[in-house]
N, C-alpha and C positions, 0 to 999 in steps of 0.2 A: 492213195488212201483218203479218203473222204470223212472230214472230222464232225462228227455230229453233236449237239445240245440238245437233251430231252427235258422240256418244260411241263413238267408234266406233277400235280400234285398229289399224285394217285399211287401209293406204292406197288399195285398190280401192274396198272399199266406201264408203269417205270421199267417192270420185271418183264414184261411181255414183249414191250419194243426191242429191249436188248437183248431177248432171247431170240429175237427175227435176226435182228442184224447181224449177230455172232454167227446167226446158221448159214448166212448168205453166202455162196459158192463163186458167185459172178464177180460181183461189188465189194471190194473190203471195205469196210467201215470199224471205224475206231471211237468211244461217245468218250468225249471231254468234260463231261460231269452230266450234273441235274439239277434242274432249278424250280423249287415247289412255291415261291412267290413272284407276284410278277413286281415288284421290287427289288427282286436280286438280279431280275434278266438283262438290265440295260450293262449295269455293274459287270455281270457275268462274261457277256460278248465282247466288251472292249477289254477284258481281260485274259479270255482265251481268244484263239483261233477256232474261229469255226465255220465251217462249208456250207452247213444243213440246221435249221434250228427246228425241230420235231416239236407243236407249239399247241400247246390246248387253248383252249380259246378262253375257258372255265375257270384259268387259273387266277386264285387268289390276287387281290390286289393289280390287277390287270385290266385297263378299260375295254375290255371288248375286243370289237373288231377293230376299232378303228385306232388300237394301238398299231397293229401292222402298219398303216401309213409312218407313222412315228417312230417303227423300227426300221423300215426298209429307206428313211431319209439318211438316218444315221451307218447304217449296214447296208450300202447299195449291190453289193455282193454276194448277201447269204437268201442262201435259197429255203423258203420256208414253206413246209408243207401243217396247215391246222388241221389235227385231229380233235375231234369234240363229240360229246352223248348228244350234241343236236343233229337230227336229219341233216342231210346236205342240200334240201331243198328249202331250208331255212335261211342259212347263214354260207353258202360257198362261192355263190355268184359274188359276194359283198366280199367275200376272202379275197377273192382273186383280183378286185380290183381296184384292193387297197393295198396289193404285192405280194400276198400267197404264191407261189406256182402251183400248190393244190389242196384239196378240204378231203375230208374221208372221215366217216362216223365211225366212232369206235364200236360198233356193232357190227362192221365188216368183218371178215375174214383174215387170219393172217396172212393168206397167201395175197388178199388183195391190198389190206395195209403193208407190205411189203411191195407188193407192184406199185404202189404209188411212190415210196422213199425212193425206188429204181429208178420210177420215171423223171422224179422230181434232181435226181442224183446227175441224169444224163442229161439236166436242162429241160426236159417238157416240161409241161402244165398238165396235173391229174383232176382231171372234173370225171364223175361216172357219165357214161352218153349220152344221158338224155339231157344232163345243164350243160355237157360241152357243145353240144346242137342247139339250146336254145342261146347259149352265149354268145355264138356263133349268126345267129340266125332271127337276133331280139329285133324288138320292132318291128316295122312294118316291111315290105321286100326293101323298100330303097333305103334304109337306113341300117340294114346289116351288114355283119362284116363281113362274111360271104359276097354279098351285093357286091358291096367297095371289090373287094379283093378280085371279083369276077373285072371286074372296070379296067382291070391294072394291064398295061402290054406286056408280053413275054420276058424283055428285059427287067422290067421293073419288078416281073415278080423272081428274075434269078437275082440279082441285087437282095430282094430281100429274102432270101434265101441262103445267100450268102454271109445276109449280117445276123440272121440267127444262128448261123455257126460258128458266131463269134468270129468273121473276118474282120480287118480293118480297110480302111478307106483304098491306103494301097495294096494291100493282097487282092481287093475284088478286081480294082484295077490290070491288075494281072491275070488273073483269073480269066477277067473279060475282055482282053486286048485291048482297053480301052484304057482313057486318063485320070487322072484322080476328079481332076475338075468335074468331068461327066459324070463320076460315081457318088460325090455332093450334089448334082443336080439330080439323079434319080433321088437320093436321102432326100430330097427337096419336096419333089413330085410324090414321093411314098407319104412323107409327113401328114401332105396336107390332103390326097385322097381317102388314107385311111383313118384321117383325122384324128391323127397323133400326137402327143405333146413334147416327143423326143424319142430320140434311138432307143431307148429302152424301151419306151410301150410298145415303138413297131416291133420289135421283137418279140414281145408279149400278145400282139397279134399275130405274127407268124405261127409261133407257138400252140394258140389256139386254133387256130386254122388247120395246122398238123392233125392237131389232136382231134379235131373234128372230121379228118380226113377228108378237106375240101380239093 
């Protein structure tokens, strides 16, 4: 069961989220409270458990986007999808790459505000197609992550494949009849082709890559 926090200052939309997630047949989802200042959020997360933080971007007392940086230093674990009344062609590419796993306007649909807590539930990144392709695909040809990712050998790209499934050093090892040593030197070689700053981003590239269906 997947513990969710709804950040959200809006009593409708308080009422709308929870009505998604109670209807969901797949996913159970259980919400561990509500948080209508972004004052109470930091307070709130080290004091419950929580898997998913449902996060308006909007809310009171909250600097923006580039709180997420400042949440996910503290919370490297919780997966946060921003819902907010701005297009997503505003503010989601900046979500994502200050540790969103995805942006969705609340002008969406519920069935697709719910496809995104899913996706975001099961580990992907929810971008709508057209910022997950330009995410994907930014810059000029040789500096996208497409590009890079095209670069990579067959091993290098099962390695990271494998550590977006949340392997560790020695499962891939296994995995790939190979030794742990060797699956530190791919982690090596992936770092620095895909110009990453750590395990976690190349994940984060993986992810996108998925979700762009590279």
């Amino acid at each position: 069961m997947s513990k969710v926090l709804i950040a959200d200052h809006h009593p409708i939309s308080q009422k709308g989220i929870s009505s998604i997630l109670k209807s969901e047949k797949e996913i159970s989802y259980r919400i561990v409270g509500y948080v209508t200042d972004g004052n109470d959020l930091l307070n709130t997360l080290t004091s419950k458990d929580v898997d998913i933080l449902i996060l308006e971007i909007d809310i009171p007392n909250l600097n923006s986007i580039t709180a997420l940086k400042a949440i996910k230093r503290e919370f490297p674990n919780l997966k946060i999808l921003v819902l907010s009344c701005h297009p997503e062609e505003m503010y989601a590419l900046s979500a994502i790459k200050y540790g969103a796993r995805g942006y969705i306007a609340k002008t969406a649909t519920l069935e697709r505000i719910l496809s995104a807590i899913n996706q975001v539930e099961k580990g992907g990144i929810y971008l709508n197609e057209a910022l997950s392709q330009r995410l994907v695909y930014e810059g000029n040809t040789s500096q996208g992550l497409a590009y890079k990712y095209k670069k990579l050998s067959s091993r290098e790209i099962e390695v990271l494949n494998l550590l977006s499934n949340g392997k560790r050093n020695k499962e891939i090892a296994h995995d790939l009849d190979i030794n742990e040593k060797t699956v530190s030197t791919y982690k090596m070689r992936l770092l620095k082709k895909l110009e990453a700053q750590n395990v976690a981003e190349l994940i984060k590239h993986a992810r996108l890559l998925e979700s762009a269906h590279i």
